[in-house]
N, C-alpha and C positions, 0 to 999 in steps of 0.2 A: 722083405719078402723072402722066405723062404726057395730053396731050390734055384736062385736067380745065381743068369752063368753069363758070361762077355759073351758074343756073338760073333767075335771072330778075334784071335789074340796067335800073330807069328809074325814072323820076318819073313819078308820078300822085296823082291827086286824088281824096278818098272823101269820099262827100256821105251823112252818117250822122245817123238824129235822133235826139236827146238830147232828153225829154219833150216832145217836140213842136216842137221848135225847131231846125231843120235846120242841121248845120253840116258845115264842111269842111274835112278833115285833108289835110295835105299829107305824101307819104310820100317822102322825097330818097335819092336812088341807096341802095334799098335790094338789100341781096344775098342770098339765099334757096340755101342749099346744099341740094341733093336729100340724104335719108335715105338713099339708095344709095351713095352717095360717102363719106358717114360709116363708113357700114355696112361700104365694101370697105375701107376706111384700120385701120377696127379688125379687121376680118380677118386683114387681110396683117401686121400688127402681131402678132396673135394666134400666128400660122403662123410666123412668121417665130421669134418668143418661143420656142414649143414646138423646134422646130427647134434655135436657138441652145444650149439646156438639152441636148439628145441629143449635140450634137456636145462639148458643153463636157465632158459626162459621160461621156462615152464612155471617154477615155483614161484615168479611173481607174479606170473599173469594169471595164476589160479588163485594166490593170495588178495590179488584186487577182485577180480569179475567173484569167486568165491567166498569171501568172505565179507573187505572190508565195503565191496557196494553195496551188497545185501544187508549186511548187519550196521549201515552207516552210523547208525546214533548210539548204536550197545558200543560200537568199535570209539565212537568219538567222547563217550564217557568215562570209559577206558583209559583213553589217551589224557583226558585231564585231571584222572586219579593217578596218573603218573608224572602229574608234572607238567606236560607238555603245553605251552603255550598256546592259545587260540587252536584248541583241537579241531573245530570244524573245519576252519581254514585248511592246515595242515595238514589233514585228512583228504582232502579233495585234492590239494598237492600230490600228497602220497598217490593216490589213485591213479589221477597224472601221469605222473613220476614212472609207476609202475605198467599200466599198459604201454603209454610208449615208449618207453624205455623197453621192453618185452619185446613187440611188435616188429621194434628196430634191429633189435636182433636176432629174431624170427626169418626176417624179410632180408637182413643183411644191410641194409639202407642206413646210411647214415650210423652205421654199430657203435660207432667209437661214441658219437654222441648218444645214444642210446645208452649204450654201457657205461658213463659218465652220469645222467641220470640214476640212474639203479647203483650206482656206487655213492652217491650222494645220499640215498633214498637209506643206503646201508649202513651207513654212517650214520645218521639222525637215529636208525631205529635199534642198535647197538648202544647209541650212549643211553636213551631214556628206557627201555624196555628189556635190556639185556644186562643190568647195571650189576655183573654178582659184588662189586664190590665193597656193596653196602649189603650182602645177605648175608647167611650162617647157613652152616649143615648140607643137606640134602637140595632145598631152595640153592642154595649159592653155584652147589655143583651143578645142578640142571641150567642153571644161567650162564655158569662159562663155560658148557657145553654149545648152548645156541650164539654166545658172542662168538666161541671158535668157530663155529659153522660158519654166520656171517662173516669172519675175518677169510674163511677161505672165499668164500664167494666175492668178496671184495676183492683177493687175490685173483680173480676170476676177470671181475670186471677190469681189473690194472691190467690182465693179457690180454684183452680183446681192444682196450684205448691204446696198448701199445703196438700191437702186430694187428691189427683190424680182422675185417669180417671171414675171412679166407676166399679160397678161388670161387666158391659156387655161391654168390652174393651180388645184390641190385649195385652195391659201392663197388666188384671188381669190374661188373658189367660195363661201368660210366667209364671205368679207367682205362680197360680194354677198348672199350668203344673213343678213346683219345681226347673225352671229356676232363677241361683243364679243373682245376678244384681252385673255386673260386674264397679269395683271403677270408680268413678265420673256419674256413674245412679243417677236418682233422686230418 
């Protein structure tokens, strides 16, 4: 943050008594941050978290409700001229996969499982549909264009499975609230 100052930084002397017997504490460049400045760091932290979660989620939960529900059987033709085994199956997975996987991290609940979903989802759709390694030219570059994108966005989900949902989240809620996390939580 910008303009940000200690709140109080000197030496002084406190003359306190101890059963009766005056003594004097010396207190050396002490720093005293105001609870405001705290307060605004985990805000913007907070806002900033919520925020990150919407934008990270966004593109697959408009990729499922917008595309692949709507166009279920053009999308699952698709998937089997690529190769992909039992595309109808797969597909519904995917859909799956992708709302609540979305949802999860919308909502904060459960994120790391969520984000685990959707990095799996990223994985599957990176090796069949993003393959530039079998293309040439123009094709090949637009492919390891979109595996890059997906690799960051996996890099995406490895930070939210590893540091979870942030402060303003239903999963800091439960923790706060001294709800124990029961085996096999993230």
């Amino acid at each position: 943050m910008t303009g940000w100052k200690p709140v109080l930084r000197k030496r002084r002397a406190t003359i306190c008594r101890v059963g009766g017997i005056a003594k004097t504490a010396i207190m050396a460049d002490v720093e005293v941050v105001s609870l405001f400045h705290i307060t605004q760091n985990a805000l913007m932290q907070g806002i900033v978290s919520v925020l990150g979660r919407i934008l990270i989620a966004a593109i697959f939960l408009l990729s499922a409700v917008g595309n692949k529900v709507p166009n279920f059987n053009k999308v699952a033709e698709h998937m089997a001229a690529e190769g992909v085994p039992s595309p109808r199956v797969l597909l519904a997975g995917a859909i799956v996969f992708l709302i609540a996987g979305s949802l999860s991290l919308i909502a904060g609940y459960k994120a790391r499982w969520g984000a685990t979903l959707l990095l799996v989802f990223l994985i599957l759709a990176s090796y069949y549909f993003h393959d530039f390694w079998t293309l040439e030219g123009a094709e090949r570059q637009a492919q390891t264009i979109q595996f890059m994108k997906n690799l960051a966005l996996m890099g995406t989900m490895l930070f939210v499975i590893g540091n979870g949902s942030g402060a303003f989240s239903l999963d800091n809620r439960e923790r706060a609230e001294g709800k124990k996390h029961r085996k096999g939580d993230f």
